[in-house]
ZADREN-560306 format. One line per field, with one value per residue (C-alpha): residue in three letters; chain; x, y, z. Coordinates in Angstrom, 1 decimal, always signed. Layout:
BEGIN
aa: c(ALA:...)
ch: c(A:...)
x: c(X:...)
y: c(Y:...)
z: c(Z:...)
***
This chain:
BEGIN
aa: c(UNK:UNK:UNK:UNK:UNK:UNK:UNK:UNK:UNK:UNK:UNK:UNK:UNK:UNK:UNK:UNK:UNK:UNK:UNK:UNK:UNK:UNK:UNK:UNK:UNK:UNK:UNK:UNK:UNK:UNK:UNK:UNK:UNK:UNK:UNK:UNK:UNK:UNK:UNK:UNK:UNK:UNK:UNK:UNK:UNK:UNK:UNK:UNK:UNK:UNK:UNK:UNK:UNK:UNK:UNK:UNK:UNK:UNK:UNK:UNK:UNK:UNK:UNK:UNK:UNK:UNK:UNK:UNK:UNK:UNK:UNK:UNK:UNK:UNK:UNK:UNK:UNK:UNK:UNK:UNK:UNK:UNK:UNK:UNK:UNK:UNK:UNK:UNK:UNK:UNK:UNK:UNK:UNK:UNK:UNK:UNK:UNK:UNK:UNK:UNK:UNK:UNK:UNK:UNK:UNK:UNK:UNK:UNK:UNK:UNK:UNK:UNK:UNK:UNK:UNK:UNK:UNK:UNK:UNK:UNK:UNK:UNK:UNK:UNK:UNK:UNK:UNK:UNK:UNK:UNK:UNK:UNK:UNK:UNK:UNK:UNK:UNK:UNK:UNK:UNK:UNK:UNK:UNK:UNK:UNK:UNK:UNK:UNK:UNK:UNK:UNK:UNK:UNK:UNK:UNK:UNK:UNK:UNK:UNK:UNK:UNK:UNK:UNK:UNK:UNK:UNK:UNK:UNK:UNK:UNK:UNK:UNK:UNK:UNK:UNK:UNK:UNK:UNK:UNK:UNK:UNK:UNK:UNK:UNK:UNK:UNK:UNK:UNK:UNK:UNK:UNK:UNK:UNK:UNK:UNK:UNK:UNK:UNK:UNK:UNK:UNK:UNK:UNK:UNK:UNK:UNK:UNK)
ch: c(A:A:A:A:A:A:A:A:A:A:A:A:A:A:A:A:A:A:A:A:A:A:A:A:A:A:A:A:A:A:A:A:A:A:A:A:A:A:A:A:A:A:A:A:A:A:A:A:A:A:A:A:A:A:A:A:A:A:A:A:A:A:A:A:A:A:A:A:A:A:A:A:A:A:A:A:A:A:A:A:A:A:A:A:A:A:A:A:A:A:A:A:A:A:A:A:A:A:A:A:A:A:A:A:A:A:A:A:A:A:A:A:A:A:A:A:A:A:A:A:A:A:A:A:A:A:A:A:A:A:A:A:A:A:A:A:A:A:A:A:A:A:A:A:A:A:A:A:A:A:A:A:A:A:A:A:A:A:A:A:A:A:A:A:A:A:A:A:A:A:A:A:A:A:A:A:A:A:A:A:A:A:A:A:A:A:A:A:A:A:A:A:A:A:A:A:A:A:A:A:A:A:A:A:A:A:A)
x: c(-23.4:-19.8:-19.8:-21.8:-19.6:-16.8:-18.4:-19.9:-16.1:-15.1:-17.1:-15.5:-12.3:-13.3:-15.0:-12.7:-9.4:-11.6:-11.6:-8.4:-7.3:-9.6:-7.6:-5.1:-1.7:-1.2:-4.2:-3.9:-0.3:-0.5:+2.8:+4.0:+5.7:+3.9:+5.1:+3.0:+2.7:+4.7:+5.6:+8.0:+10.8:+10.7:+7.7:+5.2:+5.7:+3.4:+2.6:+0.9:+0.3:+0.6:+0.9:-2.0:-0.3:-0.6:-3.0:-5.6:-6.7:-3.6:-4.2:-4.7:-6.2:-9.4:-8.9:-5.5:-2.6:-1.3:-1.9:-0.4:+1.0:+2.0:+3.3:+4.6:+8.0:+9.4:+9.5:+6.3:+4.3:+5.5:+3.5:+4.3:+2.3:+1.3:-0.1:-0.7:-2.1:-4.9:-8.0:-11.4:-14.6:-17.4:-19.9:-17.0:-16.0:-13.0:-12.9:-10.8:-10.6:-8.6:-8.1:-6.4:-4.8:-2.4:+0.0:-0.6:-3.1:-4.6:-3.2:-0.6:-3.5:-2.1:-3.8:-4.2:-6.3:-7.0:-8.1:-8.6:-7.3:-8.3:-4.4:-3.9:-5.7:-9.2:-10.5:-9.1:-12.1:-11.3:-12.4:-11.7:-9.8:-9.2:-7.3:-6.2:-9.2:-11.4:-10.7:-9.9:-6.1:-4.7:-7.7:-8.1:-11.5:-11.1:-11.5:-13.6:-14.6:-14.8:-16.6:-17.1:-18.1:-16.0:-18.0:-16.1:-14.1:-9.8:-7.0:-6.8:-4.3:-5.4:-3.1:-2.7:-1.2:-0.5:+1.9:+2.6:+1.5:+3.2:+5.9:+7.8:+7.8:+5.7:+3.5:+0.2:-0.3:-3.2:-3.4:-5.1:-6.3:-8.5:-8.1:-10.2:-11.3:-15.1:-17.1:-19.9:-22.9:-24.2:-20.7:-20.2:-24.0:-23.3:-20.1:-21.6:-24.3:-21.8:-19.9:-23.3:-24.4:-21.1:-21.2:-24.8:-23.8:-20.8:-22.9:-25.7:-23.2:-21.8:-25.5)
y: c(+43.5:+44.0:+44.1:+41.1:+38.8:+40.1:+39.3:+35.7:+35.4:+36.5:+34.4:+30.9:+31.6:+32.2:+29.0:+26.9:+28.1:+26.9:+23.3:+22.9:+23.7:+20.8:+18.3:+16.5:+15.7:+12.2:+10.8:+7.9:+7.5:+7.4:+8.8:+5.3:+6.5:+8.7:+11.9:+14.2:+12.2:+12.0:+8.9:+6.2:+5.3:+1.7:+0.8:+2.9:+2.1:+2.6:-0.7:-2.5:-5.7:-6.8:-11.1:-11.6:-12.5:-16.0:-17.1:-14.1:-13.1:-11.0:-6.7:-5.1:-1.0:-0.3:+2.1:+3.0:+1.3:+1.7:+1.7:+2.7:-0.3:+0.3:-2.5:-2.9:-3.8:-0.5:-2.3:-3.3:-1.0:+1.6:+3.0:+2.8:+6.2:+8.0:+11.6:+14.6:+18.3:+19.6:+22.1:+21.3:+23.4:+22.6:+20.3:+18.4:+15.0:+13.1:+9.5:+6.9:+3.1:+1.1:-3.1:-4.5:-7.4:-9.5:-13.1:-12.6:-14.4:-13.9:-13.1:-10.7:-7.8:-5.5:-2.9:-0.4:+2.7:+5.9:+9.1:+13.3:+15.7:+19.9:+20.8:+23.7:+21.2:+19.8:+16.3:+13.5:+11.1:+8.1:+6.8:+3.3:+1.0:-3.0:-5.5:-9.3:-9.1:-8.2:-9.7:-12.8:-14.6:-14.0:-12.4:-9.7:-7.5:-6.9:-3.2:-1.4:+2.8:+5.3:+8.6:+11.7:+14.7:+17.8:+19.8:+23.1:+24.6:+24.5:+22.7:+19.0:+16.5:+13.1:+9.8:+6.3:+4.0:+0.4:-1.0:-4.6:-5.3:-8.4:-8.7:-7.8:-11.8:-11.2:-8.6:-6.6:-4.4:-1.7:-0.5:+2.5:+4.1:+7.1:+9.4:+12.4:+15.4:+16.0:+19.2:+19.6:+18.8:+22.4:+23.9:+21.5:+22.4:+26.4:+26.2:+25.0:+27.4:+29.9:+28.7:+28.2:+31.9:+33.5:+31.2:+32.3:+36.6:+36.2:+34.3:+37.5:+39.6:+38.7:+38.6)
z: c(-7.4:-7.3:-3.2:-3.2:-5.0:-3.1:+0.3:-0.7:-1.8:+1.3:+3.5:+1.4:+2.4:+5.5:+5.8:+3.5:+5.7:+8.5:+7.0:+6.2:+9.4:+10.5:+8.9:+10.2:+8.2:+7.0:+8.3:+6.0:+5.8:+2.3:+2.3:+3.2:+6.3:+9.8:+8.8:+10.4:+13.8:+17.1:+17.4:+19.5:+17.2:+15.9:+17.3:+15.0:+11.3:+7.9:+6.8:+3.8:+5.9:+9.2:+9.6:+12.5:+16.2:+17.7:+14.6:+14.4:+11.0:+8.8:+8.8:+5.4:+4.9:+5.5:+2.6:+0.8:+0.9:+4.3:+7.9:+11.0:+12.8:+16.8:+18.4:+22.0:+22.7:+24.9:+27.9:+30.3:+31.6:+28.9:+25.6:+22.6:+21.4:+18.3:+18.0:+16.2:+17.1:+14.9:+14.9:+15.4:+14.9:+17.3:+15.5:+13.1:+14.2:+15.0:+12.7:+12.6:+12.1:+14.9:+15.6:+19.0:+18.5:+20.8:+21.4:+25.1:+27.5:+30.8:+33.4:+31.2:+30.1:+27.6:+26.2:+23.4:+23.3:+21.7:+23.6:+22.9:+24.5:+24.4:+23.9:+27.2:+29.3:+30.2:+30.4:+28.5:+26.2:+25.9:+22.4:+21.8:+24.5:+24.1:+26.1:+26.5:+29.3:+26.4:+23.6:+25.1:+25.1:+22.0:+20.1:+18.1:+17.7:+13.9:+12.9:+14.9:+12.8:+15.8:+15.5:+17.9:+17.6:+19.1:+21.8:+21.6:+19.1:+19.8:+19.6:+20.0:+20.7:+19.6:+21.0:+20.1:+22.4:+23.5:+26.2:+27.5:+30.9:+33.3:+31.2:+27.7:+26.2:+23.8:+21.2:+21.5:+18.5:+17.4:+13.7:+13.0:+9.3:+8.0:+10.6:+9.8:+11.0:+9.0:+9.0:+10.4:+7.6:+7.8:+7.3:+4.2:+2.8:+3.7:+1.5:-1.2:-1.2:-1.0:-3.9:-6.2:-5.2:-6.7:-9.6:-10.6:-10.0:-12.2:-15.0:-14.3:-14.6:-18.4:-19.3)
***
């Protein structure tokens, strides 16, 4: 009985070290700043509000209260980025929620996007792109929630990134919130049988 409850232990560790490492740091910059995350100085900020550009509707959280707020203003034809490093097991998936919004008009497209990477190499997926040509001159497309599931189990490199295009006049922005990392169902179910199974041998075994 002994061995029993020590390998059921065993195997939660296992499984709950395996989910942590899933999760990325700061996901919903909570902390009120994007520690945690690469990002271009003075263009990438935690924000609790973000006033709408050339009349679209004003940014709140999806959740929380903060967001990540990337706005262009490097120089044209640069990105301003944002990204973190985290693990993966094959089967969890990659969440986030994400708005384009822009002042500019046609013929100026910027553009803002997100996109994984398997760190070491391999191809880029591109997750979520938006642009003036989209959206229309100066739209927005409102909060869009992206989800995609990770094929193979590593380390990935998840980035954020808009840029102005034509010319530097005036802004694009994305916002981003909740980004996640979610076990698979099955590992989530399997730890929580685990987890009954030694509650119910210890409670046998002060019978």
């Amino acid at each position: 009985m002994k061995k029993l409850i020590t390998i059921c232990t065993v195997a939660i560790l296992v499984l709950g070290t395996s989910i942590a490492q899933a999760n990325l740091t700061n996901g919903g910059f909570e902390t009120g700043d994007i520690s945690g995350w690469a990002a271009t100085p003075g263009y990438v900020s935690a924000v609790t509000f973000a006033a709408g550009l050339a009349g679209t509707p004003d940014w709140a959280p999806v959740d929380g209260d903060y967001f990540a707020y990337l706005e262009t203003g490097v120089g044209e034809g640069i990105y301003t980025l944002m990204t973190q490093d985290f693990w993966a097991n094959e089967g969890y998936s990659v969440e986030f929620d994400i708005f384009f919004d822009t002042e500019d008009w046609d013929p100026w497209f910027d553009d803002g996007y997100a996109k994984l990477m398997k760190a070491g190499g391999g191809a880029e997926t591109l997750l979520y792109s938006e642009s003036v040509a989209t959206v229309g001159d100066f739209g927005a497309d409102g909060w869009t929630h992206i989800s995609y599931v990770i094929g193979d189990s590593g380390v990935y490199y998840l980035e954020f990134g808009v840029e102005n295009v034509g010319d530097n006049e005036v802004l694009s922005a994305i916002g981003v919130d909740n980004v996640a990392v979610v076990p698979a169902p099955g590992a989530i179910l399997l730890g929580s049988i685990g987890m009954g199974l030694v509650g119910w041998l210890r409670r046998r075994r002060t019978l």
